[in-house]
Structures are given as structure tokens and as C-alpha cells.
C-alpha positions as CSV (number, residue, x, y, z in Angstrom):
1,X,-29.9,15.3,6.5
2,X,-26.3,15.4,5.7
3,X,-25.5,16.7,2.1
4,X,-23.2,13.5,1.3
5,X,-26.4,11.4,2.3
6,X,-28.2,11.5,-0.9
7,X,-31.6,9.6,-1.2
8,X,-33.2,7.1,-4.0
9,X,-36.8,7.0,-3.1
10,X,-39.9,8.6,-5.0
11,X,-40.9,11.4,-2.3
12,X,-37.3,11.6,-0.7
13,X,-38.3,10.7,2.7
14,X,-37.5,7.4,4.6
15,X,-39.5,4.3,4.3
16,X,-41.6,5.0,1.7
17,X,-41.1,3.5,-2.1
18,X,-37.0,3.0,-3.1
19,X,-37.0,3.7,-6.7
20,X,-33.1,1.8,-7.8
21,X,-31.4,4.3,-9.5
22,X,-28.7,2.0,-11.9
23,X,-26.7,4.9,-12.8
24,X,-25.6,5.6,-9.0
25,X,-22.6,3.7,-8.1
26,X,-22.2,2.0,-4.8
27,X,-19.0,1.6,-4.7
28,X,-18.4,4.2,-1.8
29,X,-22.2,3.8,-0.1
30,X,-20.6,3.3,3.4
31,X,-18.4,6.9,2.5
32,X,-21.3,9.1,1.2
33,X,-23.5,7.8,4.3
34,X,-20.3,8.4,7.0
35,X,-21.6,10.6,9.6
36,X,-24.9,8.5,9.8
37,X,-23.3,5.0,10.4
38,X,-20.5,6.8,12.6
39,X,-23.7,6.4,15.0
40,X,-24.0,2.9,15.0
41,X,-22.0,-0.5,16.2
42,X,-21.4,-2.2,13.6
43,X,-24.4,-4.8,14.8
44,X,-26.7,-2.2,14.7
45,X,-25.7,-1.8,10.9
46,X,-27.7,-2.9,7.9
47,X,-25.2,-4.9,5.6
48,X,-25.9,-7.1,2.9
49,X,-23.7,-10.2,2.5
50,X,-23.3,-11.7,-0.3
51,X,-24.1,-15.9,0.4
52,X,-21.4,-18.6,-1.2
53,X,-19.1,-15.3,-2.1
54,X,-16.6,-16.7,-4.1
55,X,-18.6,-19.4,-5.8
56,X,-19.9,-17.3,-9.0
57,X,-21.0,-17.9,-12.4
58,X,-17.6,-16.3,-13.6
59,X,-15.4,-18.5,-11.5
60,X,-15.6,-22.3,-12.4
61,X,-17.3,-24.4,-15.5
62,X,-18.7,-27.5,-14.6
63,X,-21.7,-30.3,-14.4
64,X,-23.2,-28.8,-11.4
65,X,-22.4,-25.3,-11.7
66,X,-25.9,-24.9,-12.2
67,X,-26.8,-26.2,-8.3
68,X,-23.3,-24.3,-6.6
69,X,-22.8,-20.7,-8.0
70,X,-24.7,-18.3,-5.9
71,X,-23.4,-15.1,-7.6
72,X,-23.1,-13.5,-10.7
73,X,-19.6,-12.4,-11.1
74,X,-16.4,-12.0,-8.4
75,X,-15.8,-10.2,-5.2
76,X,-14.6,-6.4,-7.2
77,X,-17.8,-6.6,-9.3
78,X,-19.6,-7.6,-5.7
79,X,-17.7,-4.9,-3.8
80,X,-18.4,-1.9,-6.8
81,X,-22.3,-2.8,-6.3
82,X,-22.1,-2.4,-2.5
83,X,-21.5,-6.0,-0.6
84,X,-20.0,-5.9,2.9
85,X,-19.9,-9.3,3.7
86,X,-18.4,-11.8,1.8
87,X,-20.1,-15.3,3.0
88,X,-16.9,-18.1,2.9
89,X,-16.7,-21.3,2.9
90,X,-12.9,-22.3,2.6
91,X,-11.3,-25.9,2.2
92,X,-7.5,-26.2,2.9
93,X,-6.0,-27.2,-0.1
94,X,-2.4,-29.2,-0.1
95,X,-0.3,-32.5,-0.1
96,X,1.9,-34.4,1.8
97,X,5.7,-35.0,1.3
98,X,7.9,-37.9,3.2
99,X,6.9,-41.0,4.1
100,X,3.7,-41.3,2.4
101,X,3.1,-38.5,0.6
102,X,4.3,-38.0,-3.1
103,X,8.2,-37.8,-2.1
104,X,9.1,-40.9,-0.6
105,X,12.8,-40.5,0.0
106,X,14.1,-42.3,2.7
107,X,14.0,-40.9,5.6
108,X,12.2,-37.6,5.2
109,X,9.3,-37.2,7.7
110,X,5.8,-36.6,6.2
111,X,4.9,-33.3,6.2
112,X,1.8,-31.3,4.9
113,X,2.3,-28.2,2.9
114,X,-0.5,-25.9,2.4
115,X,-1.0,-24.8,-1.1
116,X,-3.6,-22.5,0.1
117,X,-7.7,-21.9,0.5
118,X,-10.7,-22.5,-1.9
119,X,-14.3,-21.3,-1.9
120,X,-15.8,-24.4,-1.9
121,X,-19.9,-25.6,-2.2
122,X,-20.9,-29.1,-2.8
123,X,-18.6,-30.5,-5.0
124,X,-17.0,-27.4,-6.8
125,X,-14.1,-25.3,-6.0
126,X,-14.5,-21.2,-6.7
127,X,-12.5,-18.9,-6.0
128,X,-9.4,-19.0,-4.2
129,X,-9.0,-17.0,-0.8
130,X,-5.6,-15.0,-2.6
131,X,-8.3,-13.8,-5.1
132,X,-10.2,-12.2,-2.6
133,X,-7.6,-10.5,-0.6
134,X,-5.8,-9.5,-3.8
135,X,-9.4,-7.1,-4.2
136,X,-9.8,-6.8,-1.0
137,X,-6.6,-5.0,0.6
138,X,-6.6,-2.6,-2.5
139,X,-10.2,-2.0,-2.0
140,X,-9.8,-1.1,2.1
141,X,-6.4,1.0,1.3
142,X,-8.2,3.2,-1.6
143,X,-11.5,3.4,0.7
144,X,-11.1,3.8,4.6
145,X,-14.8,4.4,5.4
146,X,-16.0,1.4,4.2
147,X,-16.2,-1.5,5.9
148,X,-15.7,-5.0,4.6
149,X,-16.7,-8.5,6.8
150,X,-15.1,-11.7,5.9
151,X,-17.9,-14.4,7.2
152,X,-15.7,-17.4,7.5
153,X,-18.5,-19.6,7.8
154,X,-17.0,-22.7,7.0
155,X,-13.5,-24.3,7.2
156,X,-12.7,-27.8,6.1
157,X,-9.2,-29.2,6.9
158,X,-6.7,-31.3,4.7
159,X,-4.8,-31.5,7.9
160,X,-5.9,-30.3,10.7
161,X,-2.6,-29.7,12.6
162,X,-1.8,-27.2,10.0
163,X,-5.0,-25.7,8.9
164,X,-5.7,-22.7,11.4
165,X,-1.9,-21.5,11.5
166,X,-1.8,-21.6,7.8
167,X,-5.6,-19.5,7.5
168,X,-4.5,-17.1,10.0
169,X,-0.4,-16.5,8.4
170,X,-2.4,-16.5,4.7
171,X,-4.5,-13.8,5.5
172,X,-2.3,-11.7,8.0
173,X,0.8,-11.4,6.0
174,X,2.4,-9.7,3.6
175,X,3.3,-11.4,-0.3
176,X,6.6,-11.4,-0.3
177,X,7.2,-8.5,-3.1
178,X,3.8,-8.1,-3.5
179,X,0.4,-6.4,-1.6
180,X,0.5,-5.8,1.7
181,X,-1.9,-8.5,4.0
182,X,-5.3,-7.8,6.2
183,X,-2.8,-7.1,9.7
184,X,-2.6,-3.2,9.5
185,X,-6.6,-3.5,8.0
186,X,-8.0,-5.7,10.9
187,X,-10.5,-4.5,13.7
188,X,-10.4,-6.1,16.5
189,X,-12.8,-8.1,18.4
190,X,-13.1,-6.2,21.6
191,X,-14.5,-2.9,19.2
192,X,-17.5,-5.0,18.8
193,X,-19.3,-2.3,21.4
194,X,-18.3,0.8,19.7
195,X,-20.2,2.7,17.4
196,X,-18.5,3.3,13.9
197,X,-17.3,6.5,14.6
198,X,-15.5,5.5,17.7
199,X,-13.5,2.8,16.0
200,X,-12.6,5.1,13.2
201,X,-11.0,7.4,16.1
202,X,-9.7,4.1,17.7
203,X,-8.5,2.5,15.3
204,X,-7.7,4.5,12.5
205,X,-7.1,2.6,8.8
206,X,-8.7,-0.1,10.0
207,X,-12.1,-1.3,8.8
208,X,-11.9,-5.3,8.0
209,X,-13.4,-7.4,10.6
210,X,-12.8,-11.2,9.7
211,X,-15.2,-14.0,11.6
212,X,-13.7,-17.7,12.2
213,X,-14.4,-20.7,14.9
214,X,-10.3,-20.2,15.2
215,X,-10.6,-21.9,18.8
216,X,-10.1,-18.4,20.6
217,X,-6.6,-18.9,19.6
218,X,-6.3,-15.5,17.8
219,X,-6.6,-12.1,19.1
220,X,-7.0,-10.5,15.4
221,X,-10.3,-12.3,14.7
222,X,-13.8,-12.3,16.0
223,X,-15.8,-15.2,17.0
224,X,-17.7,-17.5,14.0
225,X,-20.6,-14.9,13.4
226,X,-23.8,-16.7,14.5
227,X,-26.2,-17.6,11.2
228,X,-29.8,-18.0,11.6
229,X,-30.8,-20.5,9.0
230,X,-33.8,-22.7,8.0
231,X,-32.0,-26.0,8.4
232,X,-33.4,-27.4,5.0
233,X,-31.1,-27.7,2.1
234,X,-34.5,-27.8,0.5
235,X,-37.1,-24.7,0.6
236,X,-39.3,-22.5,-0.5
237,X,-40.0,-18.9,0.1
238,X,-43.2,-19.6,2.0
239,X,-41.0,-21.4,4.1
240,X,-38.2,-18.6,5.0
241,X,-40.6,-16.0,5.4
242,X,-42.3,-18.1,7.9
243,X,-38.8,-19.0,9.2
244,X,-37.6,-15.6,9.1
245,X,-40.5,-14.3,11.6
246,X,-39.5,-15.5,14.2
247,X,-36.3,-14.9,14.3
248,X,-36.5,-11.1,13.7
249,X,-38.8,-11.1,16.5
250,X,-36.0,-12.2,18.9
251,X,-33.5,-10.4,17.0
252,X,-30.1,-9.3,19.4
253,X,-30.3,-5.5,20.4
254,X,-27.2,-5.6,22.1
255,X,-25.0,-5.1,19.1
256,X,-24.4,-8.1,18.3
257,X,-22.9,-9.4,14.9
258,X,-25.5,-12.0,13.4
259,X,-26.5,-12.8,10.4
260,X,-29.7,-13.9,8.9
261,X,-30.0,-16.3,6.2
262,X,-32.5,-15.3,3.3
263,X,-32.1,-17.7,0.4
264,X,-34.2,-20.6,-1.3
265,X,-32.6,-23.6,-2.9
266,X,-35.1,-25.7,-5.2
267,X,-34.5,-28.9,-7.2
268,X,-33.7,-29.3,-10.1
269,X,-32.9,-25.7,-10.2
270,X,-30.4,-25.0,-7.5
271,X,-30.7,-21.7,-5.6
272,X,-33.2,-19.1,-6.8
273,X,-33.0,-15.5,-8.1
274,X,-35.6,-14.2,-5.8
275,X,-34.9,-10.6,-5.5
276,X,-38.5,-9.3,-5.9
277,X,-39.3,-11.5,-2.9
278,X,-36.4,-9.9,-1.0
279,X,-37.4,-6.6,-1.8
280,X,-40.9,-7.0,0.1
281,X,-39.4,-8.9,3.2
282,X,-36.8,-6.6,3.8
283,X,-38.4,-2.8,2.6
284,X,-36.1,0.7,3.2
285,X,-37.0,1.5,7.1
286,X,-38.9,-1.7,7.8
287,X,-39.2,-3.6,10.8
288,X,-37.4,-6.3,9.3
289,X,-34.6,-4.5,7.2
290,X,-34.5,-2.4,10.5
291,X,-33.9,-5.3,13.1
292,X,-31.2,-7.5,10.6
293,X,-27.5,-6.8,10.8
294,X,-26.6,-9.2,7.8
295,X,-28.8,-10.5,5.6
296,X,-27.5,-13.3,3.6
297,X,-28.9,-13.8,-0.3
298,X,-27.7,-15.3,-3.3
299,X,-27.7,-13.2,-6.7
300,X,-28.3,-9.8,-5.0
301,X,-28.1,-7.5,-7.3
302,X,-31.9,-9.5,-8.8
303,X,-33.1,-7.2,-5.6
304,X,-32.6,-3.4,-4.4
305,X,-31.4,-4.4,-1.0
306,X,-28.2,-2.7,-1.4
307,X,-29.9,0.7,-1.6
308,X,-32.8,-0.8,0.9
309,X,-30.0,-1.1,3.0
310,X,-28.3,2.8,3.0
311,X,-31.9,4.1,3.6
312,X,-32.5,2.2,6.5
313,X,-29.3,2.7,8.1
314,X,-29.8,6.6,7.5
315,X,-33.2,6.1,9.3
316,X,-31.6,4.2,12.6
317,X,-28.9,6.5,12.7
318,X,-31.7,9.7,12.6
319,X,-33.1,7.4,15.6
320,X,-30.1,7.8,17.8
């Protein structure tokens, strides 16, 4: 083993007991790991995603706060404890000016101006999308070896004649006298069948790989990333982890980006801290840890998936 892959577990060999050490950051998991994932595609990775990303306890105050926030705190605190994938849901937000809008002087044609993107769920806005790429491009310029998966799951549109143009310029370009946007950051589709290491030679900066249904109208983004989910609003852990069988068992192997839904949502509670749960699905070096790309959870960090995760991604790299 490498001397920057350092291990957690209670006899130092893979897939037996992971022992969470809180004092080690993992800020830079992805770097200390390097020449093990520089083996894989990024579907044959191990990532954690972190479900409803910008919707957070630390976001928003409201009524139903308590049924919406899926995380504890916002996407640097999510990033310093090792999330890769940021789970989005956006909504276009906006208004109209002209003839019908809010400025109705004569003559002026109605026109939609975006104001910009929200994390939305249910009935409550989070975060805003500038939020998250003011972390993120910072984040990616400071650390080069780690890569970071924007899961645009969901999009709803104000206006749909404006809303993919406006997505795409929001989160390609630079602020005007400010940071710097995702274009120099972004991966492109077509490295989907290269290991890590080859797109690092490739493609060199670069380590953001951003999934939308965009309508294969843009070269800079990948294809909506398939989910595999339950279907109920309303569950149970008996029922995922009977859900969940299944679909490991026909898990891609092709490389594939994919990602597997692992959360419960009960009422009146809303969605539940089950990290205990997660931690015996999804053990270091499992069959199932071993066989997800993305797992998708709310309140992670109630689990040890994140170091679950580097030690089975140092096993399928040994496996190579």
C-alpha cells in the first residue's frame, strides 16, 4: 500500500471493522488516496452523495423545515467531511417585464429575466446554486485531485424558453469582477470511459463533472445521472434494504455513472437519521459498498460511509 493511503480500521486490513477516527480530516480523502482511484473510471468509484444538498438545517427557518432539510449544515461543511456529490434540485427563479409582467409600459415586449437557481424540496427554498459554486470553484482550484459531481436531478422552469440557457451561462461563466465559473473545471462527457488517472493526464485541472437532462444540447455536461429509487415518498428501512437488493444485483459494470438511493422518509418525522442502518448495508469492502458508484443519504455524517467509502475504493483499486 501506498504511504499517502492511510487506513482507519481495527486490524489495518480491508474489509474488516472501520473504527471512524473524528480527528482525521477528509477534506483531501480523494488526494491522500490518488494513485489508488487513478485506477478506476469514475463509475467504478465509491462516492457518497450527499441527498437534497443544499436544503440544510443551516439554510432556511420555516413550518416544514422539519419534513425538507436533509442535511446538517452547507456544501463547505459537506465538502471538509468528504461529499462528492451534491444531490440538486433547482427551480428557476425570476419575473416578467413588458406587457404583463410588473413593468407595463407601453410597448415593451414581455420578457423573462432570470434572477437565478434555488435548491428547492416540497415547499421550501435552500440554498441558492451561486452559493454552491462560490464553495465550489474555490474548493476544485485549491484541490485538483478531488473530484466533485453536481447531480442535477431536478430542474423546474419559471419559463421554459429561458431556463436551460440561463442554467448552463450561470454555471459556466465567469462573475463579472469576481470568481472564476465551472468552464476551465468541467470534465467532459466523452471521459466517462477513462480511468481517473487518464483524465488527470487528459484533462489536466479539471475534475467537476456536472449531470442535467439539458436535451443533449450541451457538450460540457453529462447526461441526467440515472437514480435507482424506491418510488415511495413514504418508507421504511425494511423496505429499501429489500429494495436495494435487487438493484445491486444488477448493478452496471460497464462504468457507468448511477446512483443509488438510500434514504427513509417517515411521517410525522420527515427523513430519518439512519446512519447505523447505512453503516451495515454498505460495510468497507462489501459486496454492496463494492458494486454502488453513488449512494445517496440524508444526514451522512450520522454514518461512517465517508471513510467506508476510501477503504473500499483502496480495495477495488488493489483488485485491478
Amino acid at each position: 500500500m501506498n504511504t499517502d493511503e492511510t487506513q482507519s480500521t481495527t486490524t489495518g486490513s480491508i474489509g474488516t471493522e472501520i473504527v471512524y477516527n473524528p480527528d482525521a480530516t477528509q477534506s483531501r480523502w480523494m488526494t491522500r488516496i490518488r494513485t489508488s482511484l487513478e485506477k478506476l473510471k469514475i463509475g467504478e468509484m465509491t462516492l457518497i452523495s450527499s441527498h437534497n444538498a443544499g436544503m440544510d438545517n443551516k439554510a432556511y427557518n420555516t413550518v416544514t423545515k422539519n419534513w425538507t432539510a436533509c442535511q446538517s449544515d452547507g456544501f463547505q461543511w459537506q465538502l471538509d467531511k468528504g461529499i462528492r456529490v451534491f444531490d440538486l434540485r433547482l427551480r428557476q427563479r425570476g419575473g416578467w417585464t413588458g406587457d404583463q409582467g410588473w413593468d407595463t409600459l407601453p410597448g415593451m415586449p414581455r420578457r423573462y429575466s432570470t434572477y437565478g437557481f434555488t435548491c428547492i424540496h416540497g415547499p421550501d427554498y435552500g440554498r441558492k446554486l451561486t452559493d454552491l459554486l462560490d464553495t465550489l470553484i474555490p474548493f476544485v482550484k485549491n484541490n485538483p485531485d478531488e473530484l466533485v459531481i453536481l447531480d442535477i436531478h431536478k430542474v423546474e422552469a419559471e419559463d421554459p424558453g429561458t431556463c436551460a440557457s440561463e442554467l448552463r451561462r450561470r454555471l459556466l461563466q465567469k462573475v463579472l469582477g469576481g470568481r472564476d465559473g465551472l468552464a476551465p473545471f468541467i470534465i467532459p462527457p466523452e471521459a466517462w470511459s477513462l480511468t481517473w488517472g487518464e483524465i488527470k493526464q487528459k484533462y489536466p485541472g479539471r475534475s467537476v463533472v456536472v449531470g442535467w437532462n439539458h436535451g443533449n444540447k450541451y457538450s460540457e455536461f453529462w447526461s441526467q445521472i440515472p437514480h435507482k429509487w424506491i418510488g415511495k415518498d413514504t418508507n421504511n428501512e425494511a423496505e429499501v434494504h429489500q429494495f436495494i437488493g435487487p438493484v445491486i444485483a444488477a448493478a452496471p459494470t460497464n462504468g457507468q455513472v448511477w446512483s443509488l438511493s438510500a434514504t427513509v422518509f417517515k411521517i410525522p418525522n420527515g427523513p430519518k437519521k439512519i446512519g447505523k442502518t447505512l453503516d451495515s448495508w454498505f460495510p468497507a469492502g462489501s459486496v454492496w459498498a463494492s458494486k454502488c458508484n453513488i449512494i445517496n443519504v440524508d444526514f451522512f455524517e450520522t454514518s461512517n460511509l465517508i471513510e467506508h467509502a476510501i477503504q473500499t475504493n483502496i480495495k477495488k483499486a488493489q483488485q485491478k
